[in-house]
C-alpha positions as CSV (number, residue, x, y, z in Angstrom):
1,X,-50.0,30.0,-28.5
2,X,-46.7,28.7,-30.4
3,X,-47.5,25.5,-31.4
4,X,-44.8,25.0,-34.0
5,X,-43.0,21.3,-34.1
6,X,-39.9,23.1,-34.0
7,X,-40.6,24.4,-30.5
8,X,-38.9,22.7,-28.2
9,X,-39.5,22.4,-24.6
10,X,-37.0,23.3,-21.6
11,X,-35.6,20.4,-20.2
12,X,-35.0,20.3,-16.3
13,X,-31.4,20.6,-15.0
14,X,-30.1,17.5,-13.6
15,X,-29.4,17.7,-9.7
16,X,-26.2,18.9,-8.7
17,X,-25.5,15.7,-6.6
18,X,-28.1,12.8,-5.6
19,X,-29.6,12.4,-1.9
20,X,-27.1,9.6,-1.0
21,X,-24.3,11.5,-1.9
22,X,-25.6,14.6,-0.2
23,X,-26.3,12.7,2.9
24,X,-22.9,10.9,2.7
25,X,-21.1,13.8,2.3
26,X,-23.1,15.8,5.7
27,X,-22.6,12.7,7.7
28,X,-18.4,13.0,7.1
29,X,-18.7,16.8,7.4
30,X,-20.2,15.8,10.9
31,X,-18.0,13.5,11.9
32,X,-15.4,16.0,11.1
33,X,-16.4,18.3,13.3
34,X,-17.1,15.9,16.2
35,X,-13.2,15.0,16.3
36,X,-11.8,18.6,16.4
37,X,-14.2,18.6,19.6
38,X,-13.7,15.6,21.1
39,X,-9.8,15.6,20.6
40,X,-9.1,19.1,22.3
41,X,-6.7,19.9,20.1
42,X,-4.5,22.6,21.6
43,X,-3.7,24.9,18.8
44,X,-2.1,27.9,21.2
45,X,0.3,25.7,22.3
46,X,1.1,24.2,19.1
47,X,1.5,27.1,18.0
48,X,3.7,29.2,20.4
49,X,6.6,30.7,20.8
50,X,7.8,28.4,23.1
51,X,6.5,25.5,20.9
52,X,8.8,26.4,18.5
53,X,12.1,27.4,19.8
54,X,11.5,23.9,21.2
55,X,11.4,22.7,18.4
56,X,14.7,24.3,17.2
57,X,16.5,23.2,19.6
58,X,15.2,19.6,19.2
59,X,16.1,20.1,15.2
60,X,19.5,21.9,16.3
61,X,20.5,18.5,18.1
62,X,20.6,16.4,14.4
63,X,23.8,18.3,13.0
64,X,25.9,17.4,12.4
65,X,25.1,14.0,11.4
66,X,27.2,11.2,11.6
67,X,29.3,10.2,8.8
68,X,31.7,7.9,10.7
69,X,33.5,4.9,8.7
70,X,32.4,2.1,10.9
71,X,28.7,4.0,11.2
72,X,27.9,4.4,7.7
73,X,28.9,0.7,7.0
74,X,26.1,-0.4,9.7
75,X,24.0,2.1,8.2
76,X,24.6,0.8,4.7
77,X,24.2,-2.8,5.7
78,X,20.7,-1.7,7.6
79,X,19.9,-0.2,4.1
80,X,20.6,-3.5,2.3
81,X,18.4,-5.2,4.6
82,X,15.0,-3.2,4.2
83,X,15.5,-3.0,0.5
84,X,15.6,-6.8,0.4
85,X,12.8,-6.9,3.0
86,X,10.4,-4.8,0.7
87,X,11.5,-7.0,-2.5
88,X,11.6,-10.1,-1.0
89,X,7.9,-9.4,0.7
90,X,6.3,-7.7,-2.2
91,X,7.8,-10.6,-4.2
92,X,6.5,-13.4,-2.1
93,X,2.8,-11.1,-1.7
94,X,2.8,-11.4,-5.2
95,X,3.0,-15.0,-6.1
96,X,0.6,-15.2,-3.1
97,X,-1.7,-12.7,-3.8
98,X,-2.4,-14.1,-7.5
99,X,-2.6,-17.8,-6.6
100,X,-5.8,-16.3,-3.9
101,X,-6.7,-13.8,-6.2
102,X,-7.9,-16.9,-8.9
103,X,-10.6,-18.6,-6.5
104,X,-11.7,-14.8,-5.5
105,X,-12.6,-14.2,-8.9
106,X,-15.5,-15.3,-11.1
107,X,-13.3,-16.2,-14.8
108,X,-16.6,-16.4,-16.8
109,X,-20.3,-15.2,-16.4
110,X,-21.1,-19.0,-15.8
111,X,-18.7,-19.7,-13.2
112,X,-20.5,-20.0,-10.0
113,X,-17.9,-19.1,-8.1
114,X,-18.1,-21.6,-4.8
115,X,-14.9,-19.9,-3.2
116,X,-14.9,-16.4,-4.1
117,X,-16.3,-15.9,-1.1
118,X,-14.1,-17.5,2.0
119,X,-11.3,-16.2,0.0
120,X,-12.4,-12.7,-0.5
121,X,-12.9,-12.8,3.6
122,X,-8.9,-14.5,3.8
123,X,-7.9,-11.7,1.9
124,X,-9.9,-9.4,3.7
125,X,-8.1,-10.3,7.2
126,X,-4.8,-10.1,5.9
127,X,-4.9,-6.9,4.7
128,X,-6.4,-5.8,7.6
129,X,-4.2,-5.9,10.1
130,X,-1.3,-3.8,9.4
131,X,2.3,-4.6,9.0
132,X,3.6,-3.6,12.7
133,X,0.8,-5.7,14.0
134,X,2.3,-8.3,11.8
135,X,5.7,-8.0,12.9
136,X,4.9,-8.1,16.3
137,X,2.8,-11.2,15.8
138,X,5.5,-12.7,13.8
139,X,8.3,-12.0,16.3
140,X,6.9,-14.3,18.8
141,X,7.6,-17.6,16.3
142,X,10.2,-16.3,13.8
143,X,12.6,-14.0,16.2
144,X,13.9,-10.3,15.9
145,X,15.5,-9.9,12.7
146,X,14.7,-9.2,9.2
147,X,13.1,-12.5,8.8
148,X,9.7,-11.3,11.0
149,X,9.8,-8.0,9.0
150,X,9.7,-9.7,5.2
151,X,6.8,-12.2,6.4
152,X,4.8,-9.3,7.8
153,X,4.8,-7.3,4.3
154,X,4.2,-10.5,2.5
155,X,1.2,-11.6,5.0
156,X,-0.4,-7.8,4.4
157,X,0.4,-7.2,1.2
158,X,-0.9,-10.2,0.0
159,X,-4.2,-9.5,1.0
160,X,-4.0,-6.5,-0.6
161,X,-2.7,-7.4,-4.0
162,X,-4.8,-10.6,-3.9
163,X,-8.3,-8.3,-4.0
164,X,-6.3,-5.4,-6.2
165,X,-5.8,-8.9,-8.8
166,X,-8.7,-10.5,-8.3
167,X,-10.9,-7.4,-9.6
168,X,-8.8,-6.9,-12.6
169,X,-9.5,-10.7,-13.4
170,X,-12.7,-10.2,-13.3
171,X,-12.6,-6.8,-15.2
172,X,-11.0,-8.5,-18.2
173,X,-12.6,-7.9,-21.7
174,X,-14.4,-11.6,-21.5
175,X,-14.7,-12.2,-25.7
176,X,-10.6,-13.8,-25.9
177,X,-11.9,-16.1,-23.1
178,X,-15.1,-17.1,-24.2
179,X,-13.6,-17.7,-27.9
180,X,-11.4,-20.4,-26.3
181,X,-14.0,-22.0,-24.1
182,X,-16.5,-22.4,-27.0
183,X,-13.6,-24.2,-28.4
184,X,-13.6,-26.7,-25.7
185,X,-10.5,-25.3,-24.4
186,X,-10.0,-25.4,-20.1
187,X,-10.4,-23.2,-17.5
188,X,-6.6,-23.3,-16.5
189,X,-5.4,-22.8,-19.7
190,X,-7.9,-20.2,-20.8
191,X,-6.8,-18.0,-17.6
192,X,-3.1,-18.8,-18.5
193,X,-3.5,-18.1,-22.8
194,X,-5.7,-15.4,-22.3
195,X,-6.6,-13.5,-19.3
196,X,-3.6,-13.3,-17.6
197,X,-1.6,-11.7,-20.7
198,X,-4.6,-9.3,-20.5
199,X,-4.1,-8.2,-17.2
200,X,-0.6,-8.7,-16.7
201,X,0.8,-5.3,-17.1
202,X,-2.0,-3.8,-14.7
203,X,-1.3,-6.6,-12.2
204,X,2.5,-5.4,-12.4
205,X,1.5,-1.9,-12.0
206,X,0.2,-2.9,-9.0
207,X,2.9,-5.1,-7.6
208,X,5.2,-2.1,-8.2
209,X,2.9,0.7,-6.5
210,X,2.9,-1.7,-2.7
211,X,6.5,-2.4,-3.6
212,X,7.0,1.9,-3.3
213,X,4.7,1.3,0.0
214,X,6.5,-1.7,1.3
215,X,10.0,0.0,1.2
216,X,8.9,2.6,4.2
217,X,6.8,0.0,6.0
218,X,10.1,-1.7,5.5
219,X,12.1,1.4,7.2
220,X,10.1,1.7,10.5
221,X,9.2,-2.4,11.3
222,X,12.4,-2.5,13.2
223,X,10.7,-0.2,15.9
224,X,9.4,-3.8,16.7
225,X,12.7,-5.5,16.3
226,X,12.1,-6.7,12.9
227,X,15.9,-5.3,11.3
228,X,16.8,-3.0,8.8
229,X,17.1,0.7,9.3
230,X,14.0,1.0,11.3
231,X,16.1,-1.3,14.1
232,X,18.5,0.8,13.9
233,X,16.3,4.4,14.4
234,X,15.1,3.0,17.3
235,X,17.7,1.8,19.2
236,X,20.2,5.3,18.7
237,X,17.0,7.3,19.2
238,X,16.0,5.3,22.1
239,X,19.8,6.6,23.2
240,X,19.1,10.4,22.7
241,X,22.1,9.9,19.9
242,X,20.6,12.1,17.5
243,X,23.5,12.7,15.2
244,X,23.4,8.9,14.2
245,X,19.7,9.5,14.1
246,X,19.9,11.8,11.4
247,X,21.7,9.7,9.2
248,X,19.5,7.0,9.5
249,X,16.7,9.0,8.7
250,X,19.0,10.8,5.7
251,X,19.7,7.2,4.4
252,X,15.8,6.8,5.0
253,X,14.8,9.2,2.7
254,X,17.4,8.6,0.6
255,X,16.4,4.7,-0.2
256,X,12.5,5.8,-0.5
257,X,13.5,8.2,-3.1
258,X,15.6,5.7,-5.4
259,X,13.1,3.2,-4.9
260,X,10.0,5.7,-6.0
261,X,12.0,6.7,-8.8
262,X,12.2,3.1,-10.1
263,X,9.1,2.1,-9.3
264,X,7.3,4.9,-11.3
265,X,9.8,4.5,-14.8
266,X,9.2,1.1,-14.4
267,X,4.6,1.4,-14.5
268,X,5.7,4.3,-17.4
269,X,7.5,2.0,-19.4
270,X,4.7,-1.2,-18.8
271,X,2.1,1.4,-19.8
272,X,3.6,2.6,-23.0
């Protein structure tokens, strides 16, 4: 027998993936297959001949669109009003979302953190009930109009950027901190010298990520009456007046593309 210390021995291959994740991963494959066969999805039909010159004809009906002066100023004015809707929410969301975000965080390994709790479970209820719930809440005390549609993107979006901020606070390299606090320096002023200027450009990134989401949550509230374009996309489709339809939607994807655009040079340039 070899018995040389140079000899060494074959070391076992680590599992492809653990028991959890295996298990995980069967139970979504399952539930997978449960909704193709409890939706009865009807593929042959979907799929038809029929299906699609139905579909032609319903795409024929768009063209041309509508390109009329006194159109294409309501249109432009619709546009004006979801733009500011997205700013104005994501804006608002923002100062919300970090003033919540502060008590949802622990700052220091000492802190004991009495209110991270209740306000982890406000944030958690904000952000879980979606915008067009929001609006449709909202429109009962604030009225159709814009005004609904702003306070129901800064209500979600706060909850959302309230947890995304209040996990990069506590993420923070801790040694800046700690270095001030040893120094008998406060809590509020520690955060404000040190931690935030940490995070700041991650919590901007952020900001400007639900500002690209905001802007076509921003395009379809006004299905419920909350303004903007999506006001107008549902009252001309409502109509059958599909040419002015098209142009809505053209200006649509027209203002999400701008706005993208912006939003991802912007997070380039922060991350440099």
């Amino acid at each position: 027998m070899n018995t040389s210390p140079h000899t060494t021995c074959p070391t076992k291959a680590p599992p492809v993936m653990k028991g959890g994740t295996a298990a995980l991963l069967l139970g979504m494959l399952a539930l997978i297959i449960a909704s193709f066969w409890t939706l009865n999805l009807k593929w042959g039909e979907f799929l038809s001949l029929e299906a699609f010159r139905s579909m032609g004809r319903f795409i024929s009906e768009f063209f041309p669109m509508d390109t009329q002066a006194a159109f294409l100023s309501k249109v432009g004015w619709g546009t004006v009003e979801t733009l500011a809707m997205s700013l104005l929410g994501t804006a608002l969301a923002a100062v919300a979302g970090l003033a919540l975000a502060i008590p949802a965080s622990k700052l220091h390994s000492n802190d004991k953190g009495l209110m991270r709790t209740p306000t982890r479970w406000v944030l958690n209820a904000l952000r879980s009930i979606p915008e067009l719930v929001w609006a449709a809440l909202l429109l009962i005390s604030a009225g159709l109009g814009p005004f609904a549609g702003t306070l129901a993107l800064a209500f979600h979006t706060t909850g959302v950027l309230g947890r995304l901020f209040a996990e990069s606070i506590e993420n923070a390299p801790p040694e800046p901190a700690d270095a001030l606090r040893t120094q008998g320096v406060g809590n509020l002023k520690v955060f404000y010298f040190t931690t935030l200027p940490q995070v700041l450009p991650q919590l901007m990134s952020y900001t400007l990520y639900r500002w690209e989401n905001n802007i076509r949550a921003a395009a379809v509230l006004g299905v419920v009456g909350a303004g903007g374009l999506g006001q107008l996309l549902s009252f001309h489709m409502g109509l059958f007046q599909m040419g002015k339809t098209a142009t809505i939607l053209a200006a649509m994807l027209l203002l999400v593309a701008i706005v993208d655009s912006m939003s991802y040079h912007l997070r380039r340039t922060m991350t440099r």
